[in-house]
N, C-alpha and C positions, 0 to 999 in steps of 0.2 A: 590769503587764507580765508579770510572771513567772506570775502565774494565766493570760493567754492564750495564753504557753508553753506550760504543764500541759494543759491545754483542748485544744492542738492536737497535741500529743503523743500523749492519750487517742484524740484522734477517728484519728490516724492509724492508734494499733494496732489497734483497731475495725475500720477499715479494710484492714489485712495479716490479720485474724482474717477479716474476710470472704471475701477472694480467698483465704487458706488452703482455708477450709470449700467452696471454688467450687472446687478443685481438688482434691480427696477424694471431692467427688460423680463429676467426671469421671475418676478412676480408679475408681470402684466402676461406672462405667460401661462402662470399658472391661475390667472381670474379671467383663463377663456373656460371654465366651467358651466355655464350656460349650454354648452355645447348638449352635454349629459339630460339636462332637462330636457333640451327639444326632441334629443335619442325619445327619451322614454315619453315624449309625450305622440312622438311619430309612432310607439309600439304598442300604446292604448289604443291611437287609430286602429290601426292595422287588426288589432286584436276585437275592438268593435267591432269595424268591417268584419273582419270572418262570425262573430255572432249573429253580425244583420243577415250574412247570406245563410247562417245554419236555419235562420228565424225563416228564408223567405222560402228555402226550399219545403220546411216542415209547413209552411200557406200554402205550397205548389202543393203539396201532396194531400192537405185538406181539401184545397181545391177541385183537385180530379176526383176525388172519393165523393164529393158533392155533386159533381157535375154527376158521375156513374149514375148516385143513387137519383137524382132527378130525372136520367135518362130512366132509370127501370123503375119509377113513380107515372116518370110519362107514359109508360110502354103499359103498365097496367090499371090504368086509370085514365087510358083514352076516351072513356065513356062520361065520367065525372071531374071534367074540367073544373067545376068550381068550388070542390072540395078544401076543404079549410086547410091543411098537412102541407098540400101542397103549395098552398099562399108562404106559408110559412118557410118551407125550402127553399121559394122563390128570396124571401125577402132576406135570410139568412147568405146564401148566397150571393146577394148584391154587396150585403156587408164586410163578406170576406173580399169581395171585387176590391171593394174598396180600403180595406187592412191589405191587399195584397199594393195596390197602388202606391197607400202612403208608406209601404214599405220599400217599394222602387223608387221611389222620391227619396225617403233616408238613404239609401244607399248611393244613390248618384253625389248626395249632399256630402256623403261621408268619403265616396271616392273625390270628390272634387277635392273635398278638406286635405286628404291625402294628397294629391300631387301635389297642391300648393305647399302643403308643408316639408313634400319631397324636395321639391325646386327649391324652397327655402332654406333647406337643410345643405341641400348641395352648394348652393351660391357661398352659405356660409362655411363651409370647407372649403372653398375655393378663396373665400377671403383670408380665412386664418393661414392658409397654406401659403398663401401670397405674403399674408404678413409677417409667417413665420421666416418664409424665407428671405424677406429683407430682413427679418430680426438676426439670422443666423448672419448674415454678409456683415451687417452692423456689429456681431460678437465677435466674428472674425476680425475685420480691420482693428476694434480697438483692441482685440487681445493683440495685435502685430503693432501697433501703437503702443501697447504696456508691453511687449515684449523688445522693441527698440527704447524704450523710456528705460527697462531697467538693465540694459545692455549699456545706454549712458552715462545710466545712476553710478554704474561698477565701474565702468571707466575715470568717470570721476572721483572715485572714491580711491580709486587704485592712484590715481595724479595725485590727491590728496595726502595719500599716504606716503607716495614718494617722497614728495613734498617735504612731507612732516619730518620723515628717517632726514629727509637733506640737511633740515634745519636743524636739527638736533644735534646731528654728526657735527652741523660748524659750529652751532654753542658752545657745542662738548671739548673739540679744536680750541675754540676761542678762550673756552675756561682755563683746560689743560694750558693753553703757551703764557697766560695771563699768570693762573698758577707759579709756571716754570718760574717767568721772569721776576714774579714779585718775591721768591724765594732768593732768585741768584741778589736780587739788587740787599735782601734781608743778609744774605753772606757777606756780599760789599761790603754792606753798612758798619757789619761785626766786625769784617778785618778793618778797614777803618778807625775804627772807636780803636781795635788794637793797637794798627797801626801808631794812631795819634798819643794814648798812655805807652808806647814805647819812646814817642817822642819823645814827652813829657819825662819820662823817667832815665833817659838818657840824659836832656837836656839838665835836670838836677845830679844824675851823675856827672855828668861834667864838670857844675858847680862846685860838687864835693873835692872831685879831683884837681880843680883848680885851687880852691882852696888850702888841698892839703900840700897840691904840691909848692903853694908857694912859702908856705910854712918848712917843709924838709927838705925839697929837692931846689937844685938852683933853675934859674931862671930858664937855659937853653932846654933842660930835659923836660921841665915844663910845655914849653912851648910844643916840645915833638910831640910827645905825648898828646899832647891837645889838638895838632896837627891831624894825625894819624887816629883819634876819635870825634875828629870831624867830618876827615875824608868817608870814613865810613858811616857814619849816621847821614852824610851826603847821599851816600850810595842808595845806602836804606829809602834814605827818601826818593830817590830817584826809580829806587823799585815799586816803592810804594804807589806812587802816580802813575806809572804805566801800569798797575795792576788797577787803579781806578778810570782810567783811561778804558782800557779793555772793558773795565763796568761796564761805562758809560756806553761804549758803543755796542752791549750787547742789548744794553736798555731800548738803546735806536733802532737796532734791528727789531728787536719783540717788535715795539710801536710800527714800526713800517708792516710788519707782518700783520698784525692787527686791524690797520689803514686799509693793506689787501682784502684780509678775508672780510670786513666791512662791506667793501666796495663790489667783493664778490655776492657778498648776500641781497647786495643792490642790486644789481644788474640781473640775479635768478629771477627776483622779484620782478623786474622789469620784463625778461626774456617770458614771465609765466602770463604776466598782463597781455603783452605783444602775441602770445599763442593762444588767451581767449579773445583779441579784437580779430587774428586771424581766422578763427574758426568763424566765427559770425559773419564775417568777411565772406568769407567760402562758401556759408549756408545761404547769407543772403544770392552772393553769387552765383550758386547752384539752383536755387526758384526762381530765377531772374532767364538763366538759363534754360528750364525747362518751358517759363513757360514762352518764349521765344522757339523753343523747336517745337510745342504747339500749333504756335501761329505759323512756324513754319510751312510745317506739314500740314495744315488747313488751308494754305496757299497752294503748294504743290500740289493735293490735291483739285484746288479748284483749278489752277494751271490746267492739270494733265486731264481736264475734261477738256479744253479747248485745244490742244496742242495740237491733234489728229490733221487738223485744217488750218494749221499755220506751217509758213516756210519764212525761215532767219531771210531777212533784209539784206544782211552781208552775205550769204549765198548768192540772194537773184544778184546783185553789183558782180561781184564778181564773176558770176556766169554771161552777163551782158559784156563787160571787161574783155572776158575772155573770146567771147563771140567777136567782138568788133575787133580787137589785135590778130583773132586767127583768121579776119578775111573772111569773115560771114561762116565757118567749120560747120558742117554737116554732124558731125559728131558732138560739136558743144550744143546746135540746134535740139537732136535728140535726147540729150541730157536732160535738157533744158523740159523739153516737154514728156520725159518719163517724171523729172521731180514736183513739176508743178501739175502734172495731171490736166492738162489739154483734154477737151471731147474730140469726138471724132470731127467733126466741125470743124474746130480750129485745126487740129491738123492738114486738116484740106485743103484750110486755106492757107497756111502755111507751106505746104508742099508747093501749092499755085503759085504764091509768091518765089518761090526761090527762081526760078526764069527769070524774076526784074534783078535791078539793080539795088542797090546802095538804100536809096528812103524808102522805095517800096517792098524791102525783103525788112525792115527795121517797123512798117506799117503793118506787115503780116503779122511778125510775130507779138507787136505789145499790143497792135490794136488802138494805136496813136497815131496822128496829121504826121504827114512824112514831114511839114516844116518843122515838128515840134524837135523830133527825136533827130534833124539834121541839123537844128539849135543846140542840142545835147551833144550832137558828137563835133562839130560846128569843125572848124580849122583843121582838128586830129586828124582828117582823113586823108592829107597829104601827104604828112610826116607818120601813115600810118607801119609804112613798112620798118620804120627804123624803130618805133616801140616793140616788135613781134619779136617774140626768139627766133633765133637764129637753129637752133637746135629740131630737132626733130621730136622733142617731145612732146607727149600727148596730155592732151586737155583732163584726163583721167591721172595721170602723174603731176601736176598743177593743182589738182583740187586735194589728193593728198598729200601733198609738201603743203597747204593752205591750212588743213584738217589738223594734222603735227603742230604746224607752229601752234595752232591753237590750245592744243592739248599741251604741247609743252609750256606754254604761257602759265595754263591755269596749274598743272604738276609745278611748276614755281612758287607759283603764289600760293597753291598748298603747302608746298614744301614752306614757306616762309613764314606762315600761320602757323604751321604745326611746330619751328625751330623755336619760334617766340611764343607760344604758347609751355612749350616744353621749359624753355628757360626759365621764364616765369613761376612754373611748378618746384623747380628746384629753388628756383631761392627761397620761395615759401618752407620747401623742407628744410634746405637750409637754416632760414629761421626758428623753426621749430626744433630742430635737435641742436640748433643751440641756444 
């Protein structure tokens, strides 16, 4: 009880430690305000710029009215070039040259300012956007992280609760038969004590009756009498102790009862221990698992990039196998060179080869010293005909009865995996429902 206390205690501060860390992202989300400043400092550019160009067009057009009026200064004052007005025009107009210049310098300066500050604007959208959206993946996993924590939490608390009503219920049992018994042994006790002042008050009546009767009565009626209030205070008593008897053994059964539900609240206790090592068990087991079909599947992968240009070992054996028992087969030959991908080349030369004999048709096709591969087949070729079927079947029904076994092989030993794994799963429930 007190571990799924701890247990849920732990999962809650996990749980305040998440929505903590949930509300630190969205404050570092809401101090990307900066943003706003460089808005508004990109729309004073901009707002600049359009008064540098209102400034340059209102130069252009002093500009031309200067030039006009020097043109119709020159036009009638061709004669008195050295007239003073016209120095003055001249030297007024160099000035505006030059306010119209440094006004195309401010502007190039002012556009330059702007794209940088465009690009910089942009870059920085593109980082927030980026960051937002790992921040978003990050709010999602831990909201499914706090959304399996408190799907735990309740699971636990529900075990807990069960728990709790269990333990209760046998208290409540254990009180109630404790109760029962210690009433019935309190009734015992009373007819007892009865019992026993009945004794008591018999055994003085007897006294008396002895007494009196050996004073009135003679001696034999005496005796019967006494006889006959003995037989029966006998009886008495002999009732009396098997109604103490039946006490005692109802006292035994309570205690045996007691001893049970004891041993039963032991054993909950224990079954509840045994179903949190198993879950741990199974958690550890299930990481351990996963990250194995990882590494799996990073294998397989790296595998299935090679595989294209590999052929099983036990294929080419058995197609050699088979070529040399079928008597050199024309049909296993072809096989042979549709699976392993022969050039035209080798097939040529293998076609050439098949005219020879025995080392030199075994030289065509691996491409080894006829001594090598007549070392390899060495003696066999005697006693070849009695290894060969007898049957008429083809080399194409050989390699699928070969294919089968194999597949049945391995549907085996899946089947064997999957029965002992299944097993396994069941005693675990097993365990746990009881």
């Amino acid at each position: 009880m007190e571990e799924l206390h701890k247990e849920l205690s732990e999962k809650k501060a996990e749980l305040r430690c998440l929505q903590d860390e949930l509300s630190t992202r969205d404050n570092e989300r809401a101090s990307d305000g900066s943003l706003q400043s460089l808005r508004s400092m990109v729309m004073a550019l901009q707002k600049e710029n359009s008064d540098l160009k209102i400034a340059k067009g209102s130069l252009y057009e002093e500009l031309v009215n200067m030039e006009s009026t020097t043109q119709k200064v020159d036009n009638s004052t061709s004669d008195v070039d050295n007239f003073s007005d016209v120095e003055k025009v001249k030297d007024e107009m160099a000035s505006l040259k030059k306010a119209l210049q440094g006004a195309f310098h401010e502007r190039d300066r002012a556009l330059q300012n702007l794209s940088r500050l465009k690009q910089h604007l942009l870059d920085k959208d593109l980082e927030d956007q980026e960051k937002m959206d790992e921040d978003s993946k990050v709010i999602e996993e831990l909201r499914a992280i706090c959304e399996q924590q408190r799907a735990h939490i309740v699971q636990l608390e529900r075990a807990l609760k069960v728990e709790m009503t269990k333990q209760e219920e046998s208290k409540k049992t254990i009180n109630d038969e404790r109760s029962r018994s210690n009433e019935q042994i309190e009734d015992l006790q009373y007819k007892l004590a009865n019992c026993m002042n009945a004794l008591e008050s018999k055994d003085q009546e007897l006294l008396n009756l002895q007494s009196a009767l050996g004073q009135y009565y003679a001696e034999s009626e005496a005796k019967e009498r006494l006889g006959d209030d003995l037989a029966m205070a006998r009886e008495a008593l002999a009732k009396l102790s098997e109604s103490l008897k039946v006490a005692n053994q109802g006292i035994e059964i309570s205690r045996r009862e007691k001893d049970e539900v004891v041993a039963k609240l032991s054993q909950a206790e224990k079954m509840l221990a045994d179903g949190k090592r198993s879950l741990q068990k199974l958690e550890d087991d299930n990481s351990r698992l996963r990250h194995a079909l990882e590494q799996s599947m990073t294998t397989v992968n790296r595998m299935s990039l090679d595989s294209d240009n590999s052929v099983d070992r036990r294929i080419v054996i058995k197609l050699l196998v088979t070529y040399f028992q079928r008597n050199h087969s024309k049909e296993v030959l072809d096989l042979m060179v549709r699976m392993l991908g022969f050039s035209e080349e080798d097939k040529q030369r293998i076609g050439s080869a098949q005219s020879n004999v025995g080392k030199v048709v075994v030289r065509g096709v691996l491409g080894l010293p006829g001594r090598l591969v007549g070392g390899l087949v060495g003696g066999n070729s005697a006693g070849k005909s009695t290894h060969a079927p007898q049957d008429n079947q083809s080399f194409a029904d050989l390699w699928v009865d070969f294919l089968l076994k194999e597949t049945e092989e391995r549907e085996k030993q899946k089947a064997s995996e999957a029965a002992a794994r299944l097993s396994h799963e069941e005693n675990q429930t097993t365990s746990r429902s009881a």
